[in-house]
ZANUVO-227314 format. One record per residue (C-alpha): residue number from 1; residue in one letter; x, y, z. Coordinates in steps of 0.001 Angstrom, whole numbers. Example, Ala and Ser with C-alpha at 12.3 -4.5 7.8 and 13.67 -1.06 7.14 Angstrom:
+-----+------+---------+---------+---------+
! pos ! code !      xx !      yy !      zz !
+-----+------+---------+---------+---------+
!   1 !    A !   12300 !   -4500 !    7800 !
!   2 !    S !   13670 !   -1060 !    7140 !
+-----+------+---------+---------+---------+
//
This chain:
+-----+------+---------+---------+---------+
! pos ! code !      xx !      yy !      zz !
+-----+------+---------+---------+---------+
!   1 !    X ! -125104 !   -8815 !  172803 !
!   2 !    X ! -123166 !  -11863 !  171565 !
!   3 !    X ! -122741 !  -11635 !  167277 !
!   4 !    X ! -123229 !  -15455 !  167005 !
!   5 !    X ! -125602 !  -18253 !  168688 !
!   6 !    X ! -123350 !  -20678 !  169806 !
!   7 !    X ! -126897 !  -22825 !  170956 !
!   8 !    X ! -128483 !  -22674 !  167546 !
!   9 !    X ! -128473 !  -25835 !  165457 !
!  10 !    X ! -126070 !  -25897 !  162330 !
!  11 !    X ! -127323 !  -26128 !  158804 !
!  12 !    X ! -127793 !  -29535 !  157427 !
!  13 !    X ! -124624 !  -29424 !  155558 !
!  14 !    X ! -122670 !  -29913 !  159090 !
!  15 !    X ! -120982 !  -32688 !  159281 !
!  16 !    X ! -120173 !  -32940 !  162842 !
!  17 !    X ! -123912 !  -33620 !  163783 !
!  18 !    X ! -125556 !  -36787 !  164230 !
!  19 !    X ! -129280 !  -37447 !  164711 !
!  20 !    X ! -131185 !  -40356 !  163725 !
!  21 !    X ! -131689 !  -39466 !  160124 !
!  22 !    X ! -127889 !  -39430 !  159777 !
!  23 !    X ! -126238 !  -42543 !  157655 !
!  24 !    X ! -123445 !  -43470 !  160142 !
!  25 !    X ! -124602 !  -45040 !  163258 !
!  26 !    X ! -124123 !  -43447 !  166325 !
!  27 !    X ! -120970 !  -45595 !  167539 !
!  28 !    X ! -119966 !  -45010 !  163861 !
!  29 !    X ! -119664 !  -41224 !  164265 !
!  30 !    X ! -118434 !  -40854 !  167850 !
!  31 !    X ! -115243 !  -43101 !  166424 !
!  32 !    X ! -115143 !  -40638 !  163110 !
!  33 !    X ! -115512 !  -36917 !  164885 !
!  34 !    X ! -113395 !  -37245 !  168934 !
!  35 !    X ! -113271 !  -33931 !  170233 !
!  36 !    X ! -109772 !  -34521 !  170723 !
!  37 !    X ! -109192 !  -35286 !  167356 !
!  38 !    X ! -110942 !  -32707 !  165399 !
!  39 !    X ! -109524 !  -29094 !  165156 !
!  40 !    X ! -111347 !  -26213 !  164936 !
!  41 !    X ! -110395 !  -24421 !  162017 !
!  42 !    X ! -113071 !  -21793 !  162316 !
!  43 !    X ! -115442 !  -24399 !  160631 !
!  44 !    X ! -116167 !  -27038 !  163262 !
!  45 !    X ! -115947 !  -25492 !  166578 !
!  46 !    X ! -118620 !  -27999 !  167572 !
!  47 !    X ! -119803 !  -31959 !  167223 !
!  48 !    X ! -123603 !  -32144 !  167768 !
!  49 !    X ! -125963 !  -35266 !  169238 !
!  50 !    X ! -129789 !  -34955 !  168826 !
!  51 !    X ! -131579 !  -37303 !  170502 !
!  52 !    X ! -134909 !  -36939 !  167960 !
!  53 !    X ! -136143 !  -34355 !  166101 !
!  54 !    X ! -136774 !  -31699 !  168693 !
!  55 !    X ! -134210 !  -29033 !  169399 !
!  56 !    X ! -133549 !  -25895 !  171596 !
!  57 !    X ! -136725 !  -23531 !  171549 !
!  58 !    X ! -134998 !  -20049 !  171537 !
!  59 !    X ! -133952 !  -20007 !  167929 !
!  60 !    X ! -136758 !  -18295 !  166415 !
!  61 !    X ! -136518 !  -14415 !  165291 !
!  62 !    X ! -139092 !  -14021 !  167313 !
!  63 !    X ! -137608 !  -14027 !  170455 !
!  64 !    X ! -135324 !  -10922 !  169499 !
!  65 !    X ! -137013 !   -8838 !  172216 !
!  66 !    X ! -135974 !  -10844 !  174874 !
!  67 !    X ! -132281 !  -10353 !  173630 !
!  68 !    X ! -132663 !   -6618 !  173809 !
!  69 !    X ! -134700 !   -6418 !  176885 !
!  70 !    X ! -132137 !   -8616 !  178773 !
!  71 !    X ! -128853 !   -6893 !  176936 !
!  72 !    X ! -130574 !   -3412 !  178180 !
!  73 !    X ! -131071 !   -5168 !  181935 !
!  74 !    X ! -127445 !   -6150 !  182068 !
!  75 !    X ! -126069 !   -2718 !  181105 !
!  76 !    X ! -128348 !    -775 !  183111 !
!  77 !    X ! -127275 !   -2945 !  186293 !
!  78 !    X ! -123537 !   -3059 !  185007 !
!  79 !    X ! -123349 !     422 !  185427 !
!  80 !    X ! -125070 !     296 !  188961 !
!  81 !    X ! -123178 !   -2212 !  189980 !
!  82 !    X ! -119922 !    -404 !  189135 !
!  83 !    X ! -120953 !    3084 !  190301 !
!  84 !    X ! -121282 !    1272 !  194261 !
!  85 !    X ! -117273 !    1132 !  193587 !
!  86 !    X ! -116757 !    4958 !  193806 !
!  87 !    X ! -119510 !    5379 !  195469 !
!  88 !    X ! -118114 !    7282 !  199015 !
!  89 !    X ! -121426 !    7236 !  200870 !
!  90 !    X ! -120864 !    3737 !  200829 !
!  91 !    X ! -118638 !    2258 !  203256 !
!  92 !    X ! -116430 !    -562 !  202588 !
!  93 !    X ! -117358 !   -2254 !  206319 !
!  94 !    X ! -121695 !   -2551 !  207238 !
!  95 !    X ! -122267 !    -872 !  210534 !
!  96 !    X ! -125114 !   -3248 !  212018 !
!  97 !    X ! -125458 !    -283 !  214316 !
!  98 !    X ! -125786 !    2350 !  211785 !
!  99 !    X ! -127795 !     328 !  209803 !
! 100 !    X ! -125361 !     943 !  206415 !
! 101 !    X ! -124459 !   -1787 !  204341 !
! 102 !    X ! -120964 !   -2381 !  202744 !
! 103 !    X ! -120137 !   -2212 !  199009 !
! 104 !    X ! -119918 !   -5581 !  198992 !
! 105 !    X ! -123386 !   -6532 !  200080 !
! 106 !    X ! -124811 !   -3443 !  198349 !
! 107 !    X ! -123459 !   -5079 !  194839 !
! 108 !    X ! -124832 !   -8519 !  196112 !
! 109 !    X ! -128375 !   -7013 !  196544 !
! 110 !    X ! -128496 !   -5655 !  192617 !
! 111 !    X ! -126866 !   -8630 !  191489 !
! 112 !    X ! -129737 !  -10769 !  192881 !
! 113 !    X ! -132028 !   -8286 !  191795 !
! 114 !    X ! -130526 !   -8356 !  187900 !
! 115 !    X ! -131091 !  -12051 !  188239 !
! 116 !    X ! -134832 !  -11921 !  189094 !
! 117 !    X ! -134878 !   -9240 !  186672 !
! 118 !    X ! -133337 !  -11649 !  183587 !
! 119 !    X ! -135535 !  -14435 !  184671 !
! 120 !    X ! -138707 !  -12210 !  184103 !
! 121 !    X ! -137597 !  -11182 !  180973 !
! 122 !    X ! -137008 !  -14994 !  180026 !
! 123 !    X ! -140579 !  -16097 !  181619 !
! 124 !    X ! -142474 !  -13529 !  179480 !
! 125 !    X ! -141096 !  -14011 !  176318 !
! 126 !    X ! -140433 !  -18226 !  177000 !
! 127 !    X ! -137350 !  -17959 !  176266 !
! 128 !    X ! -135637 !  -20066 !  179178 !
! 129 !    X ! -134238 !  -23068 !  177580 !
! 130 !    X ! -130324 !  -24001 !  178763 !
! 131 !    X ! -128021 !  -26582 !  179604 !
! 132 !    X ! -125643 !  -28107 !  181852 !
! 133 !    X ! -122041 !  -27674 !  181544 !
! 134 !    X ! -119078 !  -30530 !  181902 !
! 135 !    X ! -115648 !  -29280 !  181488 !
! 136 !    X ! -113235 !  -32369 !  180449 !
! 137 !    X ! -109327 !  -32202 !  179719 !
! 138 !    X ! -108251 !  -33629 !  176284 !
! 139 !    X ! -107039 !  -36703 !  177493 !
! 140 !    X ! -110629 !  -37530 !  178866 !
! 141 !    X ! -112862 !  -35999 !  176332 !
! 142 !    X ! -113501 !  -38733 !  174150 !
! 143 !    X ! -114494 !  -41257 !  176452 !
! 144 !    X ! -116884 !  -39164 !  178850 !
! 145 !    X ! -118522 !  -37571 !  175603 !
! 146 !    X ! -118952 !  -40646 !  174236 !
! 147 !    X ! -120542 !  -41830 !  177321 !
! 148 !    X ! -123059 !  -38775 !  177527 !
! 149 !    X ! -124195 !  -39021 !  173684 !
! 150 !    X ! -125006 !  -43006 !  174073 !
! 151 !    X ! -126976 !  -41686 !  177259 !
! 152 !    X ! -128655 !  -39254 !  175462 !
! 153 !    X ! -129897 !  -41188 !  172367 !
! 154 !    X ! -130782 !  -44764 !  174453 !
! 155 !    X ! -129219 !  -44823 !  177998 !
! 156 !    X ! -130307 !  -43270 !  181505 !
! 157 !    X ! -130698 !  -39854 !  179764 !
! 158 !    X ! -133427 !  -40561 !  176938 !
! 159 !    X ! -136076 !  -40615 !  179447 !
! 160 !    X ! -135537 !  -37194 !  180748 !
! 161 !    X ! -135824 !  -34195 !  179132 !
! 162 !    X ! -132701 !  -33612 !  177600 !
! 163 !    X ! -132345 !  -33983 !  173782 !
! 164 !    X ! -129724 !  -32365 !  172404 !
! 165 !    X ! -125974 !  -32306 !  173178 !
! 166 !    X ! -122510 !  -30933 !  172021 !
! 167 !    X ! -118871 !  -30674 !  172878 !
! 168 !    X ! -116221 !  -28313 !  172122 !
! 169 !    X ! -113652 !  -29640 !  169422 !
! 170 !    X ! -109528 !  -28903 !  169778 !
! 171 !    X ! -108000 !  -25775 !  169336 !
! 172 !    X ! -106417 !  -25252 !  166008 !
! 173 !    X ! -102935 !  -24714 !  168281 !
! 174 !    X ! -101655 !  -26438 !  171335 !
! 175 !    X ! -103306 !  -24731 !  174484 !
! 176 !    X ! -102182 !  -26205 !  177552 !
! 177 !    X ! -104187 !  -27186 !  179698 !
! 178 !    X ! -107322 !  -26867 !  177510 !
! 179 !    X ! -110255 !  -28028 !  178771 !
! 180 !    X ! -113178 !  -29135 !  176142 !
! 181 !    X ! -117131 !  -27609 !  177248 !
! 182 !    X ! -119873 !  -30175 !  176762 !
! 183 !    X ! -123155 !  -28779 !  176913 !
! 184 !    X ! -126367 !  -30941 !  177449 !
! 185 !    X ! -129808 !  -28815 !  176976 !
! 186 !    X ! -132668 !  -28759 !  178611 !
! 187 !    X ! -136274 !  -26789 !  178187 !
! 188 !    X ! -136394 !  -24763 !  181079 !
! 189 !    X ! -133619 !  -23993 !  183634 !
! 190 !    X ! -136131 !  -22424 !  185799 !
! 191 !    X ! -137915 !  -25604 !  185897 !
! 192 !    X ! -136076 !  -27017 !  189302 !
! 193 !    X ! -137189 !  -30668 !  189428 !
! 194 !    X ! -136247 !  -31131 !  185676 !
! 195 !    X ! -132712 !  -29754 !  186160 !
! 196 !    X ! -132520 !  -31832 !  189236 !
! 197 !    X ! -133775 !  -34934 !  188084 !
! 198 !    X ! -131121 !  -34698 !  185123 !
! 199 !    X ! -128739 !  -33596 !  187073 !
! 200 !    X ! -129524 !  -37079 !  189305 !
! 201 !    X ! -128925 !  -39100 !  186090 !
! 202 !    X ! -125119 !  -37416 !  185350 !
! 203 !    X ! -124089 !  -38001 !  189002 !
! 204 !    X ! -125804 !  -41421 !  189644 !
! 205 !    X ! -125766 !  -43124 !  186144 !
! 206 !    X ! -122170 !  -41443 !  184858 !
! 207 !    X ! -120345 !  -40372 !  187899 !
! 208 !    X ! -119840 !  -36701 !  186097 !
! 209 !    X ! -118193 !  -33366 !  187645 !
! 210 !    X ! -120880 !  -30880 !  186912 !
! 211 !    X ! -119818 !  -27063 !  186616 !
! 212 !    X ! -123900 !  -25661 !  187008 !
! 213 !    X ! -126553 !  -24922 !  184936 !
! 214 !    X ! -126739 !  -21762 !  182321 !
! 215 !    X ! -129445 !  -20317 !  180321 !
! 216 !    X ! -128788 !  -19610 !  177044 !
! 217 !    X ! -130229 !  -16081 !  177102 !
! 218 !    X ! -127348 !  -15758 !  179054 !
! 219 !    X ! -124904 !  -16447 !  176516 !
! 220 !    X ! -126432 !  -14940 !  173847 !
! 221 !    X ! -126580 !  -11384 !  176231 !
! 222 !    X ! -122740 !  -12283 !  177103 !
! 223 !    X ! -122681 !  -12954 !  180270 !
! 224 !    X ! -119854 !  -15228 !  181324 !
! 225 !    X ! -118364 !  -15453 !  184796 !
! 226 !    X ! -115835 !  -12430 !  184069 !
! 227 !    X ! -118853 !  -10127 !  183003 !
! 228 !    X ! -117561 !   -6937 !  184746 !
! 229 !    X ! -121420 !   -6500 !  186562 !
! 230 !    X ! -120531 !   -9415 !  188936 !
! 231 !    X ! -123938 !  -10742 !  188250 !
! 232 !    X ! -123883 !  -15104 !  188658 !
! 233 !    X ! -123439 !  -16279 !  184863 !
! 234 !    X ! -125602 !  -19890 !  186142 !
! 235 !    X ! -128840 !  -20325 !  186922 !
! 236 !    X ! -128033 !  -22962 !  189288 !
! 237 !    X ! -124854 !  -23660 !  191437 !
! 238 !    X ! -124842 !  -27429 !  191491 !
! 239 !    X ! -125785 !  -26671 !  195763 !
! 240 !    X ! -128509 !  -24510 !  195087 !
! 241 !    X ! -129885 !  -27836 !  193575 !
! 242 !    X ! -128543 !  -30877 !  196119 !
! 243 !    X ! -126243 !  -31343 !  198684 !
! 244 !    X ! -122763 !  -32168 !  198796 !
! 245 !    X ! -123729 !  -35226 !  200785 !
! 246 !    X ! -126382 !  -36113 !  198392 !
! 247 !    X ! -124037 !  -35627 !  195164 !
! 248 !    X ! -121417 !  -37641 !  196808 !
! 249 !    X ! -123709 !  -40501 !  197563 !
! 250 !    X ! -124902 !  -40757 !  194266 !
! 251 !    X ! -121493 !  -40616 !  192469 !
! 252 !    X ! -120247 !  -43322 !  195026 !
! 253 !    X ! -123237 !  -45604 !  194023 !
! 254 !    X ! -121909 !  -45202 !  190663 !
! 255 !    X ! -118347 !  -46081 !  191157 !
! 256 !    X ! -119113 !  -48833 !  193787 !
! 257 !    X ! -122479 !  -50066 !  191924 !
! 258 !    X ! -123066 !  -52436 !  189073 !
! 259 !    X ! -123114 !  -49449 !  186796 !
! 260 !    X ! -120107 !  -47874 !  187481 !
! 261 !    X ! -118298 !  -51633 !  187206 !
! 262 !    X ! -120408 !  -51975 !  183339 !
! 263 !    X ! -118732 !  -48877 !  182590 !
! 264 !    X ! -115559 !  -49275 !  184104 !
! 265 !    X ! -115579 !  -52688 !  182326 !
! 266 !    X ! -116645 !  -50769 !  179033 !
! 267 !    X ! -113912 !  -48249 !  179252 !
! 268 !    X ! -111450 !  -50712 !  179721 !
! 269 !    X ! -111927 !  -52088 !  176170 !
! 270 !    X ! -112518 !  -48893 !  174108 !
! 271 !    X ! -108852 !  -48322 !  173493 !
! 272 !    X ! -107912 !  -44911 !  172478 !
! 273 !    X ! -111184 !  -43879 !  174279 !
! 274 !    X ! -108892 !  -44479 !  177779 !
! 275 !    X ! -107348 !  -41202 !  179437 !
! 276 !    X ! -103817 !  -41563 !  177786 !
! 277 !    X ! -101122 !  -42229 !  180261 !
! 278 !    X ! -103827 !  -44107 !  182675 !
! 279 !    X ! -102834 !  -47158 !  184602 !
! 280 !    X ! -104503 !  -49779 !  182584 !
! 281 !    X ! -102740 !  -48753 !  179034 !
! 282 !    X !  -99797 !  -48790 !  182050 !
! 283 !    X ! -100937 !  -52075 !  182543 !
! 284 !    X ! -100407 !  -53315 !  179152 !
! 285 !    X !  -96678 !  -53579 !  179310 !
! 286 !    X !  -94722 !  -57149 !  180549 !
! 287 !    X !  -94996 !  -57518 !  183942 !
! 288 !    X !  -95534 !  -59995 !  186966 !
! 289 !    X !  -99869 !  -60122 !  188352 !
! 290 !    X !  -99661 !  -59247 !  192094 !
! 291 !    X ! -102515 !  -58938 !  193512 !
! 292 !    X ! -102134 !  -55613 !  195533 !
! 293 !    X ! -101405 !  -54337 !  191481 !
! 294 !    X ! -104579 !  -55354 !  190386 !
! 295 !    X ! -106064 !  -53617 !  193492 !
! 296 !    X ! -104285 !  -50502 !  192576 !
! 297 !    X ! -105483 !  -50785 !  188592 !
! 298 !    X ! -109368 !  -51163 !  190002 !
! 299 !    X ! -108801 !  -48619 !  192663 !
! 300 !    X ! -107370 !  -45870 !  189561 !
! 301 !    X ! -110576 !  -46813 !  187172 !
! 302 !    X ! -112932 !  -45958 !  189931 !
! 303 !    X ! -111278 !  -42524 !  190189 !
! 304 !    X ! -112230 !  -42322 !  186128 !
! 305 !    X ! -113004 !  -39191 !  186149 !
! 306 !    X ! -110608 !  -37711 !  188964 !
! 307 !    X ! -109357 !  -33929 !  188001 !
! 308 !    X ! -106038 !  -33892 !  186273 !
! 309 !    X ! -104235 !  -32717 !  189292 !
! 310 !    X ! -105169 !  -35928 !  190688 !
! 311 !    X ! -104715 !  -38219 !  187895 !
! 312 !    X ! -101317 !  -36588 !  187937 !
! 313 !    X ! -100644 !  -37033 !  191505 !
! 314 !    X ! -101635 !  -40976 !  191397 !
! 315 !    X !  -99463 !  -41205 !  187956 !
! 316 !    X !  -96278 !  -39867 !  190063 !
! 317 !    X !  -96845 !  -42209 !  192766 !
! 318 !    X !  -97196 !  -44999 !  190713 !
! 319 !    X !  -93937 !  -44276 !  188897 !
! 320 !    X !  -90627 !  -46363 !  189805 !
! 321 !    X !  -87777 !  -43579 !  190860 !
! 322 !    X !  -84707 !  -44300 !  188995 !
! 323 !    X !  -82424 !  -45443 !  191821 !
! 324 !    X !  -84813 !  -48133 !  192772 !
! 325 !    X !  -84696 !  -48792 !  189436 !
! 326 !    X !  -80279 !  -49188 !  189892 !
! 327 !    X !  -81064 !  -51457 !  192964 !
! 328 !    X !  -83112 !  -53710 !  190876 !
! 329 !    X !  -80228 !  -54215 !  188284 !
! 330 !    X !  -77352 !  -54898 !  190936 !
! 331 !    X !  -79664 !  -57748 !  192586 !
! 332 !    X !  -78300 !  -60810 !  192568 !
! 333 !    X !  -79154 !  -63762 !  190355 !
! 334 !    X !  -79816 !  -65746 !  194082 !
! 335 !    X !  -81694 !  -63266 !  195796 !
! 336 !    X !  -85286 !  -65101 !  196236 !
! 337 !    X !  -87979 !  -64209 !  193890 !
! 338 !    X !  -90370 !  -62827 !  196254 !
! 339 !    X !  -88213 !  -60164 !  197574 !
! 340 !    X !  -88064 !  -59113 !  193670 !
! 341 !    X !  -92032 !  -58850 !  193473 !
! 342 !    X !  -92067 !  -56432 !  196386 !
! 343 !    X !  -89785 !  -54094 !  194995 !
! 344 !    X !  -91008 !  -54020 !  191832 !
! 345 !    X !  -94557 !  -53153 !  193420 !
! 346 !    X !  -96230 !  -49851 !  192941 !
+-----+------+---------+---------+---------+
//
């Protein structure tokens, strides 16, 4: 059983959460607490958005039974799970013709069955409140948290169920690579047309990359996605709840809509809230308009949030190499203008 509830609300003396009784204003305290800015110094591992005064359900003492009926579940199937290992009357190959099953569809069968078991427990006790989970990379953070707690409190997202939000802040050291969690609750993760219907918002009204949605009985039993039982630490597998073909229409009506332009537009002018190293701070330095630049510049803020690896990729691309760099020096004073432009395209 996990020692502390990360999903509880902090006391009222927390000063990285913001609801509507709070003094600053909303844009007021996004710009005061970035999750890239603030370090966790054992004090402030979080930065809170309510949306009203309604919060997660499952903090009450009275749900303690669930906690130790589900933490009993997962150990009792833990160790089933991990007996099938040395288990020699079960083959590593099924035998269709034998009718035996392998080990690894023998673990698949009680991990399913652990699931329905965990979902029962949460059913009878109503305890099945959760949230979806966005990972974002430092240099992203601040602008698509930003975006989500605006949503929340009186955007897209304020007409759906959601009301309560949070984001990881920095390590105290450098981690490379570190990637900040943003959480957005919802009532009941076993409630598939609400989780869908949000998770229709994040794709169609924010363009998000959504890792799945977990119930927070889960995290309070600690099970994460290296739990040794194997068992599936989401609820839902963003699949389980729409296409790929659907998700990738709805993030393209995003980028290519009016509302992914508004946003584009919006991120443009927010400054440090830009992805540093992107190509319109790029774009700030002295240089000639061309138009197949400007395509380029449009083309990168579509791809807003594009993983790192390609933000990377596009950044190398974009990058003069140092000899043409030498071949623009030698040119000569006569060469014609034009030619200049073209080699100083990216």
């Amino acid at each position: 059983m996990s020692e502390n509830n990360e999903d509880a609300l902090p006391g009222s003396q927390y000063t990285c959460f913001w609801s509507s009784k709070s003094e600053l204003s909303l844009d007021d305290f996004l710009a005061k607490y970035r999750p890239s800015m603030v370090q966790n110094d054992g004090t402030k591992p979080w930065i809170w958005v309510q949306r009203g005064t309604v919060g997660p359900s499952n903090n009450d003492d009275n749900h303690f039974d669930a906690i130790v009926d589900a933490t009993d579940l997962l150990t009792e199937y833990t160790a089933r799970i991990e007996s099938i290992k040395d288990d020699p009357s079960i083959p590593i190959r099924s035998s269709k013709k034998k009718g035996v099953r392998s080990k690894k569809e023998s673990r698949e069968e009680l991990q399913a069955e652990a699931a329905d078991k965990l979902k029962e427990v949460s059913l009878k006790y109503h305890y099945y409140s959760g949230k979806w989970l966005l990972f974002a990379p430092a240099d992203k953070v601040d602008s698509i948290w930003s975006s989500l707690a605006k949503s929340l409190v009186s955007g897209p997202l304020a007409s759906s169920s959601a009301t309560l939000a949070k984001v990881s802040t920095s390590p105290a050291t450098e981690v490379p690579f570190y990637q900040h969690v943003i959480c957005l609750y919802i009532p009941n993760v076993y409630d598939k047309e609400d989780v869908t219907a949000v998770m229709k918002i994040l794709l169609r009204n924010h363009g998000f990359n959504l890792s799945g949605v977990k119930s927070t009985l889960y995290t309070l039993i600690g099970l994460s996605s290296k739990h040794p039982s194997g068992i599936q630490s989401t609820i839902w597998k963003n699949t389980a709840l729409m296409s790929d073909t659907d998700m990738k229409a709805l993030k393209d009506a995003f980028y290519s809509g009016s509302i992914g332009k508004k946003h584009n537009d919006k991120a443009d002018t927010g400054g440090s809230d830009m992805p540093e190293g992107s190509h319109s701070q790029a774009d700030n330095e002295p240089r000639k308009t061309v138009k197949p630049k400007s395509k380029l510049k449009k083309k990168a803020e579509a791809n807003f949030f594009a993983s790192d690896d390609e933000q990377e990729t596009k950044e190398e691309q974009s990058e003069p190499t140092k000899a043409a760099q030498q071949k623009r020096t030698k040119q000569s004073d006569d060469e014609p203008a034009e030619a200049t432009v073209k080699k100083r395209k990216i």
